[in-house]
N, C-alpha and C positions, 0 to 999 in steps of 0.2 A: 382448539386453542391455537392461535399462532403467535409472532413476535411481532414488534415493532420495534421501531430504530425512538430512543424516547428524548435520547440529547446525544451532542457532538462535543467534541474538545480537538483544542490542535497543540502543537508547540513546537518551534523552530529554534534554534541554539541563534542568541547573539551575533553571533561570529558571521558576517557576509564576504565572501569570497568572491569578486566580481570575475569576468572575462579577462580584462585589462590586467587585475591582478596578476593571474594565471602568468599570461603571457610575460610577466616578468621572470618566472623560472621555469620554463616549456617552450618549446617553441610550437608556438598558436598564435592567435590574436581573435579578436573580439570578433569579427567578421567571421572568420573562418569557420569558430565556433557558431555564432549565432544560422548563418547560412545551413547549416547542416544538422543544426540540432534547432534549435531556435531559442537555446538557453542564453540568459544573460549573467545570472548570478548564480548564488548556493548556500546556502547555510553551514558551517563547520562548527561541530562540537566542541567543545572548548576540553581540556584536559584531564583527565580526570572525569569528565561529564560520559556516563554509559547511556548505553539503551534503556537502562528501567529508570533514570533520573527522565529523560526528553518522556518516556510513557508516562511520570508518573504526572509530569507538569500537566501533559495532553488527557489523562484521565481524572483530573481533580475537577479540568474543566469541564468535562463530558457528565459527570457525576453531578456537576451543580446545575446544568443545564435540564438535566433528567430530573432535577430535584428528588434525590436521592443521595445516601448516604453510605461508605464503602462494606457498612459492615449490613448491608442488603441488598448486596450480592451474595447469587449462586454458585458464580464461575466467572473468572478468568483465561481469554486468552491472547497469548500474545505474539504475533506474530512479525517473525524476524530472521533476519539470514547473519546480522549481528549481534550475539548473546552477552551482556554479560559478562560469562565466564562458560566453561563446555557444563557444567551442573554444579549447583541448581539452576531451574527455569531461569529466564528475565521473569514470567510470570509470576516464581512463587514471590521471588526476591521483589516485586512489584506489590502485589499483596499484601506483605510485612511492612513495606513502606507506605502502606493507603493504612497499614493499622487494621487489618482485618484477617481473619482467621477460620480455618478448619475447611472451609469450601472447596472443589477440585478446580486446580493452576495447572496450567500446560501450557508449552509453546510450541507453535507451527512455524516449520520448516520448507514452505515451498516459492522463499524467493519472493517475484515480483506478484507472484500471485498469489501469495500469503493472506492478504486482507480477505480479499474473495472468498481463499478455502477455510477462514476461522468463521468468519459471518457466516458460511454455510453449516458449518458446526455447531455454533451458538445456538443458530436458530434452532435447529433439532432439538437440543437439550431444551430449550423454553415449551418447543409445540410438546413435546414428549414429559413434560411437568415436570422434569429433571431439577429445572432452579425457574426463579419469577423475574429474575434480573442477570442478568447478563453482563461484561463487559468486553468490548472487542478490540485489542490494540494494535496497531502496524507503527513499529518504532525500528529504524537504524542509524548506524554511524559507519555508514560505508565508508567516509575519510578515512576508517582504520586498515581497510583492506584495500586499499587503492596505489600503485605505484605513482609516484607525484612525478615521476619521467615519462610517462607513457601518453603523450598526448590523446591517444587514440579511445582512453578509456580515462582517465583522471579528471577529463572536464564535462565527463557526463553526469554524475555523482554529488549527490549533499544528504546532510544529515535530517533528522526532523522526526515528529512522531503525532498520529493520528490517532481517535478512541471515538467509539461508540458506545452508548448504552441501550442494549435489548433488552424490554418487558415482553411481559405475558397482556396479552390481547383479545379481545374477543372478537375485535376487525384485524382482518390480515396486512401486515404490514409490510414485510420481507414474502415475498410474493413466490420466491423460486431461485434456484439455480441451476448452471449445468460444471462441472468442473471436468480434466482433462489433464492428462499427462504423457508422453511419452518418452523414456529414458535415452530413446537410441539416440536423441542429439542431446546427449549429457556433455559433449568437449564444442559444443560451439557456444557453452556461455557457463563459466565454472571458474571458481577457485579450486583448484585441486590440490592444493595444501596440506598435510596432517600433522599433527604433532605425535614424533614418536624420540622416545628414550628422552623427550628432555629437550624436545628441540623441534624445527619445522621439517617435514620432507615435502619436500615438493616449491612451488611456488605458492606463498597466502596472499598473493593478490587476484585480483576481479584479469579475467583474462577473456577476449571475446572476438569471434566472428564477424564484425559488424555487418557488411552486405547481407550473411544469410540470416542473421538474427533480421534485419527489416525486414528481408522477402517471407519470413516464417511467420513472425508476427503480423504482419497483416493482412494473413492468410486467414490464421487461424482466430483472429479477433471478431474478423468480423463473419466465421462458421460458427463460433461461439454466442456472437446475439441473433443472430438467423435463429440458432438452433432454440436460444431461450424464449423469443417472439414465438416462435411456432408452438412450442410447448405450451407457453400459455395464451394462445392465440389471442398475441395483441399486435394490430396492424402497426407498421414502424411510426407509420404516421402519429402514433399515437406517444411515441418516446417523447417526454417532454424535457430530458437533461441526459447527455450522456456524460459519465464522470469517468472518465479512463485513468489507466496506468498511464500515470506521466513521466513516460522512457524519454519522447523526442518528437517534436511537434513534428514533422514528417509522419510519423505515424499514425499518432491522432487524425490529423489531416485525411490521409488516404483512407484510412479507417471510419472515419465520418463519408468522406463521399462516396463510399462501398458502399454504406447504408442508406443514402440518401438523405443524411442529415446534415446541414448547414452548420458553419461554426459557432455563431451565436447561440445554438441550444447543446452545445460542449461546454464543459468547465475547465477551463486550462489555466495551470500552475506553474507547468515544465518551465516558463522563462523565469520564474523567480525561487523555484524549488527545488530546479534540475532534477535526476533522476533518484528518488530517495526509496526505490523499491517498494517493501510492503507496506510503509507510510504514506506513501503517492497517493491512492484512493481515498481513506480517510483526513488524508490536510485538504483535499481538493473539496472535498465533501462540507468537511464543516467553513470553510471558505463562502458556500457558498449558500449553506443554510444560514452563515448569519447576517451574510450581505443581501438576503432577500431574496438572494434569485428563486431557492427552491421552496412552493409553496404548499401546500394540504391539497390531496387530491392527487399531486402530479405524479407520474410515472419516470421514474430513476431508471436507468441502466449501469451498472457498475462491470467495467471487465479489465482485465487483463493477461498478460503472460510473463513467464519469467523464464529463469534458467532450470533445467529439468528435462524435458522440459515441461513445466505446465502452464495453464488457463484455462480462464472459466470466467462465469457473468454472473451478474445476481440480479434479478428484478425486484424493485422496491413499489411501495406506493408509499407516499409521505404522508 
């Protein structure tokens, strides 16, 4: 038995935040940013609007795409670095609001590379007959943890939410992964906030390295599809779409010409979705299966890294 990826869904909050905006209360400008990140705009959640409102808009679409219905699903999950609340899940509290019940809901916690590490989880419970459907979310509202003074870090960031739906297959669809962590650079990309007695200690905003978060990431991005190609010995030549975490077109960038792959067979977001963490791979994703690009047959690469740190890649066949 394996999985396959059966529908997509997306959903971006209203709310556009352009560069120009920005720089009326920061000091940035449009250029500055765009030069360096390659972002134009953003998405902002609007008030009141959580993490499991943007999942639930992006799984209703994903569910009708799969043509299927919520109460045939096996499993939820949901992956996010913004919850919510600290418990219950986004997952259960997402569940409740698709109106479905009794199945196991959980949410992953690793950041940029959240999609990645639930997709590798899903899939297991489908090949392992655990459930016959699947559903896979990467939803935040980084606006909520973002210092709006900190240039350095506030205009990298927007909100959004991305879904898939995994079935049971008898051709393999979700092909493999490799995943990856290590904690010893936990303070070069962290909110290190808590809440304690009543109150926050620490600082709850997005706080970051930038130079060595680039030089790490694009280390380790592209040892991560080296290492997936190999695994399942597929020549690179044969990648026909890589869909990255969309941190910072820079990256991407270096990241493609590591591997030797040109940017037309990239899907890039980052100018219109800036950095939206574990939702980055799944908005880019269904973007791009329903504008056609991505066709039956063709081989996906899916990677990323976040803060943790981790990364990992997933190989698909569509």
């Amino acid at each position: 038995m394996h999985s396959r990826i059966l529908g997509t869904g997306s959903y971006l909050p209203a709310k556009v935040l352009t560069n120009n905006d920005l720089a009326q209360s920061v000091d940035t400008s449009d250029e500055w940013i765009l030069t360096r990140t390659g972002i134009r705009e953003r998405h902002i959640a609007a008030e009141g609007e959580n993490a499991s409102d943007l999942a639930l808009a992006a799984s209703r679409r994903a569910l009708e795409a799969a043509g299927i219905g919520a109460e045939e699903l096996g499993l939820i999950i949901v992956a996010t670095t913004t919850p919510d609340m600290i418990f219950p899940s986004t997952a259960c509290i997402l569940q409740a609001k698709l109106g479905a019940h009794s199945f196991p809901c959980f949410d992953v916690q690793a950041v940029c590379s959240g999609f990645v590490y639930a997709l590798t989880i899903a899939d297991l419970f489908v090949r392992s007959r655990q459930c016959r459907y699947a559903l896979v979310v990467g939803a935040e509202v980084y606006s909520r943890i973002l210092d709006w003074k900190d240039r350095a870090t506030c205009v990298l960031f927007g909100d959004g939410a991305g879904a898939v739906v995994l079935g049971a297959s008898e051709v393999p669809g979700v092909l493999g992964s490799c995943l990856h962590a290590d904690g010893a650079y936990t303070k070069m990309l962290s909110v290190p906030g808590q809440i304690c007695g009543g109150s926050v200690s620490g600082t709850p905003y997005v706080t970051m390295e930038g130079n060595s978060v680039f030089k790490f990431a694009v280390r380790v991005l592209e040892e991560a599809v080296e290492e997936l190609v190999a695994k399942h010995q597929l020549d690179k030549a044969k990648i026909d779409w890589l869909v990255p975490h969309q941190a910072n077109l820079r990256i991407i960038e270096a990241t493609a010409r590591k591997l030797g792959l040109t940017m037309d067979r990239v899907v890039v977001t980052v100018d219109r979705h800036a950095n939206t963490s574990a939702a980055s791979i799944p908005l880019a994703l269904d973007e791009a299966v329903r504008d056609g690009r991505i066709q039956p047959g063709q081989h996906i690469v899916l990677e990323a890294v976040g803060g943790g740190f981790t990364w990992g890649a997933a190989l698909i066949r569509w």
